[in-house]
py3Dmol code that shows the C-alpha trace and the ligand (Angstrom):
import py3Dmol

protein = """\
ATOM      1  CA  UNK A   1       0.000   0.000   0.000  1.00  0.00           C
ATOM      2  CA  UNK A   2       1.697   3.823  -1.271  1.00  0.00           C
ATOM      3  CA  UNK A   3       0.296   6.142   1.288  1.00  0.00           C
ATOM      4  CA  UNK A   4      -1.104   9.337  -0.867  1.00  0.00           C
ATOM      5  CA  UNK A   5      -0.072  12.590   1.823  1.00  0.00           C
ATOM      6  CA  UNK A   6      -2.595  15.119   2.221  1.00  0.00           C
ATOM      7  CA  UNK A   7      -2.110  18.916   2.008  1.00  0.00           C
ATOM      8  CA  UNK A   8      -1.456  18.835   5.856  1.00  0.00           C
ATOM      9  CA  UNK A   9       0.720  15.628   5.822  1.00  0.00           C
ATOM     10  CA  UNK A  10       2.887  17.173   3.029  1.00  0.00           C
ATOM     11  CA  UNK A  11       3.322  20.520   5.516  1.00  0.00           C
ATOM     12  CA  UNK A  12       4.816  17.955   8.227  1.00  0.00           C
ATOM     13  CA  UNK A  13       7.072  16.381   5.756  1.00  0.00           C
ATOM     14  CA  UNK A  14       8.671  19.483   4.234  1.00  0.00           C
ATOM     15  CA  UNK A  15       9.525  20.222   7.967  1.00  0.00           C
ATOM     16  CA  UNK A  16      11.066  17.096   8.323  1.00  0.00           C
ATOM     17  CA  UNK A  17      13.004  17.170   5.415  1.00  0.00           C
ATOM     18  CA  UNK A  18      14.260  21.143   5.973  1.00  0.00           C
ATOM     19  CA  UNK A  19      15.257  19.632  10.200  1.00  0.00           C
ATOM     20  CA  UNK A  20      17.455  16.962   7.813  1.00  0.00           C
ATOM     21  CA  UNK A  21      18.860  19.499   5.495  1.00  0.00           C
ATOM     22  CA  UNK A  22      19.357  21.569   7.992  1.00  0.00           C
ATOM     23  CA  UNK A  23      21.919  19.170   9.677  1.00  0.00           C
ATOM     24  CA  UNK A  24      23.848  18.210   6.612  1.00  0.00           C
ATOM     25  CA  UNK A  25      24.214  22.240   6.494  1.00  0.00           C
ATOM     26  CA  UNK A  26      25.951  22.121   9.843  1.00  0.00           C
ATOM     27  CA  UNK A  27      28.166  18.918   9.165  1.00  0.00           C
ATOM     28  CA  UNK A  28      29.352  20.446   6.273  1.00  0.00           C
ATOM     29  CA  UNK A  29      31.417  23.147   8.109  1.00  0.00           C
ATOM     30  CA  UNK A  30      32.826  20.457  10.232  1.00  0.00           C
ATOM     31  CA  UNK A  31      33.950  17.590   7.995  1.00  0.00           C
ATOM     32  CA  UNK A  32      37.825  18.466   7.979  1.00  0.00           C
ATOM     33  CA  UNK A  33      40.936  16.050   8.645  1.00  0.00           C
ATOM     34  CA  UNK A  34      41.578  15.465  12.276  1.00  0.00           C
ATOM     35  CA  UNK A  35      37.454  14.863  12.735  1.00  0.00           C
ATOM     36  CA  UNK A  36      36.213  11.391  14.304  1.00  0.00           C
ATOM     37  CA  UNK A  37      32.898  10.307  13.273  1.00  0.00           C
ATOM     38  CA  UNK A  38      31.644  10.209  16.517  1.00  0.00           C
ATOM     39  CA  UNK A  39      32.168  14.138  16.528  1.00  0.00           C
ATOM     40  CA  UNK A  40      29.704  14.426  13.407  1.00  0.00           C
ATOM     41  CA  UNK A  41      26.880  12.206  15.204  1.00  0.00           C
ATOM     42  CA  UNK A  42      27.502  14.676  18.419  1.00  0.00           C
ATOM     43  CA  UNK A  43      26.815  17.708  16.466  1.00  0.00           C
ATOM     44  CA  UNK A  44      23.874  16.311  14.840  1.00  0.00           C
ATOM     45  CA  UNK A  45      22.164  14.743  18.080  1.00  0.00           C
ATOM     46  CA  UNK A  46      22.526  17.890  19.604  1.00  0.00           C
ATOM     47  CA  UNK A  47      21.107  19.900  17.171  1.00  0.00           C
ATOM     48  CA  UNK A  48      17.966  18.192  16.938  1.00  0.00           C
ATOM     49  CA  UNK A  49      17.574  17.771  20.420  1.00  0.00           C
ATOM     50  CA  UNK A  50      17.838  21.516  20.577  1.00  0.00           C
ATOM     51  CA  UNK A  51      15.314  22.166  17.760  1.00  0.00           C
ATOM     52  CA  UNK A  52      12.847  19.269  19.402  1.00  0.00           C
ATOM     53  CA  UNK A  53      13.204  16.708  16.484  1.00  0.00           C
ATOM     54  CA  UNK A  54      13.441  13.159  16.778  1.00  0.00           C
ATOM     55  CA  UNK A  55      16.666  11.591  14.921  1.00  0.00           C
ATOM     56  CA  UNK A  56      14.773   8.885  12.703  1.00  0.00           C
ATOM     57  CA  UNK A  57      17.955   6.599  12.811  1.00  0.00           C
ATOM     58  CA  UNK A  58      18.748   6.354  16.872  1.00  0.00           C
ATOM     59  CA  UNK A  59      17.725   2.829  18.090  1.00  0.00           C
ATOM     60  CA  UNK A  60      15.858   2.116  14.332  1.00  0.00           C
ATOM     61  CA  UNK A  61      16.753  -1.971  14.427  1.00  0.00           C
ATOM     62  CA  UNK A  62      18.512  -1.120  16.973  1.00  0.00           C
ATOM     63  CA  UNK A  63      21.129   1.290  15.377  1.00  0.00           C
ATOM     64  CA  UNK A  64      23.271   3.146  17.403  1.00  0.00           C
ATOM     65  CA  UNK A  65      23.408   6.516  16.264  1.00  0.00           C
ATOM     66  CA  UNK A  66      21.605   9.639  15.154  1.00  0.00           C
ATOM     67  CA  UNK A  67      23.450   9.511  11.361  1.00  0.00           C
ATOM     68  CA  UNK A  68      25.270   7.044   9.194  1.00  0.00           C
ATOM     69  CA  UNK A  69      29.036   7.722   8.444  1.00  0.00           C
ATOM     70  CA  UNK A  70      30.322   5.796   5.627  1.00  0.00           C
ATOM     71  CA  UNK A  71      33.614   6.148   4.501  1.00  0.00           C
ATOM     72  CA  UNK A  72      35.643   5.003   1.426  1.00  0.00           C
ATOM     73  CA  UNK A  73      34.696   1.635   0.497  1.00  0.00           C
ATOM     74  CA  UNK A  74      31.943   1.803   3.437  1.00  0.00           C
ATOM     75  CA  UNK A  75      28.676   2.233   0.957  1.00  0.00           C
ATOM     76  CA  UNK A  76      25.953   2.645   3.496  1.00  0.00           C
ATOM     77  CA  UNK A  77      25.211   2.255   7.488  1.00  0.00           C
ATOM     78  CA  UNK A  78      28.799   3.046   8.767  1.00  0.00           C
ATOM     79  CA  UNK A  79      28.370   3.494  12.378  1.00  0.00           C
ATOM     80  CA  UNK A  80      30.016   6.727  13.927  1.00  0.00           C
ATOM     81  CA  UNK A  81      32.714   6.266  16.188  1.00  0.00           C
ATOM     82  CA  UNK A  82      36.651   6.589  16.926  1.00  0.00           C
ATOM     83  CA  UNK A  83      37.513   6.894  12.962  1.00  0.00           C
ATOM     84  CA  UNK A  84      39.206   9.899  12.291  1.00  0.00           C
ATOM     85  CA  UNK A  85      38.874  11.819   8.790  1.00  0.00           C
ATOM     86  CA  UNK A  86      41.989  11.781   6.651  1.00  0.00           C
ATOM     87  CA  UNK A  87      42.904  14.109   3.699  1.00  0.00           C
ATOM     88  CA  UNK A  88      41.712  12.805   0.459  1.00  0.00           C
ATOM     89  CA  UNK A  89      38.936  10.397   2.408  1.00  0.00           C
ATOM     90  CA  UNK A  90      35.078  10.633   1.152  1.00  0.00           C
ATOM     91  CA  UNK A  91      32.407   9.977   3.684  1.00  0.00           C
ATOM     92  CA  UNK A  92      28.605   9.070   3.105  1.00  0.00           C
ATOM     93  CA  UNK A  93      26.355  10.663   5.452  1.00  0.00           C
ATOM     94  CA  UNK A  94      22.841  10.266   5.795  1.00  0.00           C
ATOM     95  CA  UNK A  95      20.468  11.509   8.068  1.00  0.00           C
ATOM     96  CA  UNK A  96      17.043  10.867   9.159  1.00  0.00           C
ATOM     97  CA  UNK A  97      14.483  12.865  11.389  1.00  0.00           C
ATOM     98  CA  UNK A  98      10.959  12.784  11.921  1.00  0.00           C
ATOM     99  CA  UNK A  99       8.717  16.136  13.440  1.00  0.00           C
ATOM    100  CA  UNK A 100       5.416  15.560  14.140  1.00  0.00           C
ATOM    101  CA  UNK A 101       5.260  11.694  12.681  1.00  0.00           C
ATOM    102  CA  UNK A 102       6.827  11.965   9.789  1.00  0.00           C
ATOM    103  CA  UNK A 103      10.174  11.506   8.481  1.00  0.00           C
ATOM    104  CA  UNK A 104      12.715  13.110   6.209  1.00  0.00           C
ATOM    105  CA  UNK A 105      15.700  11.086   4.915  1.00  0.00           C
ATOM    106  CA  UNK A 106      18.607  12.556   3.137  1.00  0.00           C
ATOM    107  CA  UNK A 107      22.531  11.562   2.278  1.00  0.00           C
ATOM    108  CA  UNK A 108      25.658  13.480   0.690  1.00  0.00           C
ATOM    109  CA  UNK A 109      28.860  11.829   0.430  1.00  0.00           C
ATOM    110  CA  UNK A 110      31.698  14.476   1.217  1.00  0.00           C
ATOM    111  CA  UNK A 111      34.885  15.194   0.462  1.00  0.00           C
ATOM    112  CA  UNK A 112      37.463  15.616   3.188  1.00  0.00           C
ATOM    113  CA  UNK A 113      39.938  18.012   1.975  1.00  0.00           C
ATOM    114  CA  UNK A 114      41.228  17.676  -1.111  1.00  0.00           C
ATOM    115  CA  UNK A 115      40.142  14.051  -2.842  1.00  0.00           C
ATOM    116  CA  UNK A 116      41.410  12.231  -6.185  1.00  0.00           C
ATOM    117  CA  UNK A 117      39.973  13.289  -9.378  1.00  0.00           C
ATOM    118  CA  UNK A 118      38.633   9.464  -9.307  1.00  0.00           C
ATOM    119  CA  UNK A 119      37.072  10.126  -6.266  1.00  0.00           C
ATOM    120  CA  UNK A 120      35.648  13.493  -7.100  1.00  0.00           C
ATOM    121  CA  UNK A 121      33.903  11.977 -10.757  1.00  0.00           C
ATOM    122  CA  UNK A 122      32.709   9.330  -8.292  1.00  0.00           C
ATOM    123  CA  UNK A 123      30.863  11.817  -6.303  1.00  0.00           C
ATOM    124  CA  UNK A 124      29.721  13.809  -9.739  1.00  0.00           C
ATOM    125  CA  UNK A 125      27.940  11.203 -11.081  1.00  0.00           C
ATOM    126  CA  UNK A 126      26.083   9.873  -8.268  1.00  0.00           C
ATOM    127  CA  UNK A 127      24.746  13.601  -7.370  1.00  0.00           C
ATOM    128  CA  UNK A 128      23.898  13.490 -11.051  1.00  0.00           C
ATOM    129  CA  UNK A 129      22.665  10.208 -11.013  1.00  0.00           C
ATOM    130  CA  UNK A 130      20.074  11.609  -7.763  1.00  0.00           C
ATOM    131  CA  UNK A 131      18.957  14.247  -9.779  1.00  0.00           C
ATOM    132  CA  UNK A 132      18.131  11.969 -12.910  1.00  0.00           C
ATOM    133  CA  UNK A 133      16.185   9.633 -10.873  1.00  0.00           C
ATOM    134  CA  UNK A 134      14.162  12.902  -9.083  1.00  0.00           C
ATOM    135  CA  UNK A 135      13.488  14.036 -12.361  1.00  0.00           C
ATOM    136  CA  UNK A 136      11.793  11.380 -13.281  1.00  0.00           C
ATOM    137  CA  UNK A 137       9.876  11.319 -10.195  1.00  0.00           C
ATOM    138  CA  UNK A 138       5.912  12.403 -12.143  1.00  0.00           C
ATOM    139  CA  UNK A 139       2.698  12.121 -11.987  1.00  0.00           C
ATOM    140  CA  UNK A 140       1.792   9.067 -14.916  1.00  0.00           C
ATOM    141  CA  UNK A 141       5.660   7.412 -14.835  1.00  0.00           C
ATOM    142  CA  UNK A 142       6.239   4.230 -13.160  1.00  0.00           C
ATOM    143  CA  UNK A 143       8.293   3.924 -10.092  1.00  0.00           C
ATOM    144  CA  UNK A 144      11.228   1.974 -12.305  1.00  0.00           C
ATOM    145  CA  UNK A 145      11.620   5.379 -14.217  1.00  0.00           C
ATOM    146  CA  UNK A 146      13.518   6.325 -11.778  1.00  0.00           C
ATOM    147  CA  UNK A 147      15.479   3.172 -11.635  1.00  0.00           C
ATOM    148  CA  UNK A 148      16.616   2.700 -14.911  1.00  0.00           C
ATOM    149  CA  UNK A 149      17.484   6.463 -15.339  1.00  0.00           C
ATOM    150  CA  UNK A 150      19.761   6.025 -12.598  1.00  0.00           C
ATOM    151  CA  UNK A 151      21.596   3.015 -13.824  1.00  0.00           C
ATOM    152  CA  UNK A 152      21.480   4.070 -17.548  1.00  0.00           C
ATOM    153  CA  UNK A 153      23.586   7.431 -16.255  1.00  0.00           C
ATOM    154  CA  UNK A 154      26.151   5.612 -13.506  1.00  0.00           C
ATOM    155  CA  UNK A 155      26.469   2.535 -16.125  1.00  0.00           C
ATOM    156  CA  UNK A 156      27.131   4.928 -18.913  1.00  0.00           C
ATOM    157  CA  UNK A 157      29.740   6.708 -16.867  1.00  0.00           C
ATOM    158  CA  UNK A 158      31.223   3.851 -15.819  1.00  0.00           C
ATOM    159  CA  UNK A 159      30.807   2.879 -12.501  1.00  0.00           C
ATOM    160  CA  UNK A 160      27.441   0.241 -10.937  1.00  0.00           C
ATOM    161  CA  UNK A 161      25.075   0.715  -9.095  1.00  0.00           C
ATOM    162  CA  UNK A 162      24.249  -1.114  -6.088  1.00  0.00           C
ATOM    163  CA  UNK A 163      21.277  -3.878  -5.759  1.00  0.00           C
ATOM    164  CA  UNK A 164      21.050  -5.233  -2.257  1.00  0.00           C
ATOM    165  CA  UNK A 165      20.144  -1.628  -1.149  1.00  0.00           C
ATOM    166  CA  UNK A 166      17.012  -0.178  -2.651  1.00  0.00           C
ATOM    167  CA  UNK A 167      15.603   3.420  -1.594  1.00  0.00           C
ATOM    168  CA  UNK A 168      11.803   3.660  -0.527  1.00  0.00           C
ATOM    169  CA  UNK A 169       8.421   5.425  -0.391  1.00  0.00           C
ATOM    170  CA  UNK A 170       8.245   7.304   3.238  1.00  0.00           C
ATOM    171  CA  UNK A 171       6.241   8.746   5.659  1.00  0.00           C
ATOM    172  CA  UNK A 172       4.545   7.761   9.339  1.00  0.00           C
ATOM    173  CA  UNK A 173       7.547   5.432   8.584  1.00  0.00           C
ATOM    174  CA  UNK A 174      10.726   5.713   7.303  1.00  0.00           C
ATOM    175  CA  UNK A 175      10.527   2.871   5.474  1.00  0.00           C
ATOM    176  CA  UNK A 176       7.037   1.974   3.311  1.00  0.00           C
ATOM    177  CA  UNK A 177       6.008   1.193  -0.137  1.00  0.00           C
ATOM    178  CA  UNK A 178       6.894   1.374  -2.729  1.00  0.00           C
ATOM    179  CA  UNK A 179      10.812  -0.346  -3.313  1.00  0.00           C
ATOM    180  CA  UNK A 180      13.029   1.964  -5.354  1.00  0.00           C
ATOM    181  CA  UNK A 181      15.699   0.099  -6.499  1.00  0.00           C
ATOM    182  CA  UNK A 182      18.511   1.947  -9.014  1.00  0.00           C
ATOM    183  CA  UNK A 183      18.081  -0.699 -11.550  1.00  0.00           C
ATOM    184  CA  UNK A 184      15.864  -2.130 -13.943  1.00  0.00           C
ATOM    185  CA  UNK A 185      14.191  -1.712 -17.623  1.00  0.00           C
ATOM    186  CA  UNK A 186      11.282   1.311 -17.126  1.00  0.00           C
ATOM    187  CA  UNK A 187       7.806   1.342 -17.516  1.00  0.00           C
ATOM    188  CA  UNK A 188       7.489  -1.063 -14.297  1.00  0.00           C
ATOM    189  CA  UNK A 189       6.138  -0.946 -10.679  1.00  0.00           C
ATOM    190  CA  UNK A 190       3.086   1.021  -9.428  1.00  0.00           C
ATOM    191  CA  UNK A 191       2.401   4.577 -11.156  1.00  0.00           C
ATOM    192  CA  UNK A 192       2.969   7.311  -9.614  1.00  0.00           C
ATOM    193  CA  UNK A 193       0.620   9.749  -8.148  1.00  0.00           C
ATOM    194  CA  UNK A 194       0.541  13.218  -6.401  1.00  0.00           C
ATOM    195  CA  UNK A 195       1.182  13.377  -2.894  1.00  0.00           C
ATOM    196  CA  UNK A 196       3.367  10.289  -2.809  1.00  0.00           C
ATOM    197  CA  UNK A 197       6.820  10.832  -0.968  1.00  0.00           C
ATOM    198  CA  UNK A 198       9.988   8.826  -2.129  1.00  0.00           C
ATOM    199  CA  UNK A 199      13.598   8.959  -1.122  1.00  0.00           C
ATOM    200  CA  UNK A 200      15.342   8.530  -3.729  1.00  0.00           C
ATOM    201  CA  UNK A 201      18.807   7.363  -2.645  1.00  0.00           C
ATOM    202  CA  UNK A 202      21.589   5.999  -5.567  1.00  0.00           C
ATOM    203  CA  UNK A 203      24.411   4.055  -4.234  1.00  0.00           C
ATOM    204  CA  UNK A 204      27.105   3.690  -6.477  1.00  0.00           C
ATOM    205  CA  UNK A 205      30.355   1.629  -6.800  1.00  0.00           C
ATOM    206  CA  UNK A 206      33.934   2.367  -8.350  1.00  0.00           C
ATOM    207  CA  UNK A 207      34.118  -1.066  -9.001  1.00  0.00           C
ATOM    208  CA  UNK A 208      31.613  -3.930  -9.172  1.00  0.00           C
ATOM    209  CA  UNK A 209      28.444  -3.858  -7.724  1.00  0.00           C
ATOM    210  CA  UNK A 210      28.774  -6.558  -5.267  1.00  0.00           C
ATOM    211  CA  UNK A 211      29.164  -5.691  -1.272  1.00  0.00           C
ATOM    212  CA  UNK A 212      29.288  -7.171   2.278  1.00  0.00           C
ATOM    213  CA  UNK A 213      27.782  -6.884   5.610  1.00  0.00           C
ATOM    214  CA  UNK A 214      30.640  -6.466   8.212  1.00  0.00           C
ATOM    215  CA  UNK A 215      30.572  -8.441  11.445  1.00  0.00           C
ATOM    216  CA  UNK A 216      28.527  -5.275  13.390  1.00  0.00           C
ATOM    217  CA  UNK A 217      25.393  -6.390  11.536  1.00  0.00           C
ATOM    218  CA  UNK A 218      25.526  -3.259  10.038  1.00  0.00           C
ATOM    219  CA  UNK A 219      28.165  -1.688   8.072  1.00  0.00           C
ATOM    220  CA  UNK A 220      28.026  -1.875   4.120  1.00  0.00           C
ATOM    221  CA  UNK A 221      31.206  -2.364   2.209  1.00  0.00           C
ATOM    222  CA  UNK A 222      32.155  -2.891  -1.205  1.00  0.00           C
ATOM    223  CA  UNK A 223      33.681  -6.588  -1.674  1.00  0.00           C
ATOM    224  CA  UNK A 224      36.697  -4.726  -3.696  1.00  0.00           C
ATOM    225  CA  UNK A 225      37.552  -2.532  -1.362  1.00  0.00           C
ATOM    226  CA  UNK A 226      37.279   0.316  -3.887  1.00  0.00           C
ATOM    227  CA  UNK A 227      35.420   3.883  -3.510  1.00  0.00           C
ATOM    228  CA  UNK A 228      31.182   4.009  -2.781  1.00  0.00           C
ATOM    229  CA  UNK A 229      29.446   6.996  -2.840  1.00  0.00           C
ATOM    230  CA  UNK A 230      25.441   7.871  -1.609  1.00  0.00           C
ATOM    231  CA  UNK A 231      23.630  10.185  -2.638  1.00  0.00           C
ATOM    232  CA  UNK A 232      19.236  10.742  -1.066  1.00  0.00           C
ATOM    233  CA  UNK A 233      16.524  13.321  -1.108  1.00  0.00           C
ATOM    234  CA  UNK A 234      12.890  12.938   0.171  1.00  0.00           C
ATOM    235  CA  UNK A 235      10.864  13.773  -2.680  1.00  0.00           C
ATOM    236  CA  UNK A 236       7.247  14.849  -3.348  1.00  0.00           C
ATOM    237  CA  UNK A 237       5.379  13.555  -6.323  1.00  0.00           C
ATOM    238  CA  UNK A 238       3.366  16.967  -7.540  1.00  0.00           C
ATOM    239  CA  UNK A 239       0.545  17.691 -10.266  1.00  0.00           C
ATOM    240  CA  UNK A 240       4.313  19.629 -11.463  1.00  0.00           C
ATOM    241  CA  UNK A 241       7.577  19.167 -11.192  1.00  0.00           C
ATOM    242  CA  UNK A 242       9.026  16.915  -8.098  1.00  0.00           C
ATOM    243  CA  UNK A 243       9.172  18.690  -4.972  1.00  0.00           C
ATOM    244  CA  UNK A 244      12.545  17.856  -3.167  1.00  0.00           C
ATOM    245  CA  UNK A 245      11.724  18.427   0.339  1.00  0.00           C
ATOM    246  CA  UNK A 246      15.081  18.154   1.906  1.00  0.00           C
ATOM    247  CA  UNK A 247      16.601  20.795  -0.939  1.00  0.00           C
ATOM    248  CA  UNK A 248      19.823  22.511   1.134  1.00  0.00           C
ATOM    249  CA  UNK A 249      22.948  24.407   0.074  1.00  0.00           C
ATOM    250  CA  UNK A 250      25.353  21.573  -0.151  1.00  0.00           C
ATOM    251  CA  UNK A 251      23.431  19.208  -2.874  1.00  0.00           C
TER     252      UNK A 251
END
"""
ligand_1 = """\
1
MG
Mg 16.732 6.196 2.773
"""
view = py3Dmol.view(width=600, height=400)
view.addModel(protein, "pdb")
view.setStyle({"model": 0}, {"cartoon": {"style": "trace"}})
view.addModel(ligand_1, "xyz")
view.setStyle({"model": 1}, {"stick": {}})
view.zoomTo()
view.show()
């Protein structure tokens, strides 16, 4: 079932999504070499318990943290802690929070310093790879629009994209109908309507598409060991164009 939001329910999710953007506004200025992860997660906790929002992520499955920090060849769910940020790393964040029941869901993989060219066209085409999906985020497509514009564009530019991580329809929860995976022919899966809310969340590879689940139960890596990047938005379907509802300065 693909919850339609109401005029009201839409109101609470754009302030969801601006609490999220809002924190990947502050991490920005702090991502530096010399940073642990742990510091990031800090910041973030403490600015939503300071603005009264709920981080969507703390204790979800049991998770331990407020945001994800994934970096290098970590793709998704890295959990904060004593890593500290080199020169030249990348790290995945994402963040969750929910205000008034619902939730907004966003990532950006950073640079830390100065990174690799490599690492930097890795970064380019995911963002670009986001915004091809959202685009095709309408009233009348099919959810695997979005899919197979996303693969078409990382394929094309030669990376993958990867499949045991799919990005979702959300809400009341952060996680409900429909799947959105970043691969597959179009013209599939249910059609989309107004007032349905997506995140929209490529994950792509340097190398293969193929990953592992460390030991923790929860961190994501690639099995080569080479260079993932993440890229989300939450994302309204309109009558118009998409409404990204965790749009901030730094994606
Ligand atoms: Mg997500």
């Amino acid at each position: 079932m693909i919850f339609i939001k109401s005029g009201d329910e839409l109101e609470r999710m754009r302030r969801a999504g601006r609490a999220v953007a809002r924190a990947h506004e502050l991490l920005a200025g702090l991502i530096k070499p010399g940073v642990r992860t742990s510091q990031l997660d800090e910041a973030v906790y403490s600015f939503f318990m300071k603005e009264g929002v709920i981080p969507s992520f703390k204790g979800y499955q049991g998770f331990p943290a407020s945001i994800c920090t994934s970096v290098n060849e970590v793709v998704v769910h890295g959990i904060p802690g004593d890593r500290v940020l080199r020169e030249g790393d990348i790290i995945g964040i994402d963040i969750g929070a929910m205000v008034d029941g619902f939730h907004g869901d966003a990532a950006v993989t950073y640079g830390v310093g100065e990174i690799s060219p490599e690492a930097q066209r890795l970064l380019d085409v995911t963002k670009e790879a986001l915004y091809r999906g959202i685009a095709q985020a309408r009233v009348g497509n099919r959810v695997s629009d979005i899919s197979h514009a996303v693969q078409t564009y990382v394929e094309g530019s030669g990376f993958s994209v990867v499949r045991d991580f799919v990005g979702h329809g959300i809400g009341t929860a952060m996680h409900e109908a429909p799947q959105i995976p970043n691969f597959g022919p179009p013209g599939r899966g249910p059609r989309l309507r107004a007032g349905m809310c997506l995140a929209i969340e490529p994950m792509v590879n340097a190398g293969t598409p193929d990953v592992n689940v460390l030991d923790d139960g929860w961190t994501v890596v690639t099995r080569d060991a080479r260079l993932s990047a993440h890229f989300e938005h939450t994302v309204a379907v309109t009558e118009g164009e998409p409404e990204i509802l965790t749009m901030m300065d730094v994606l």
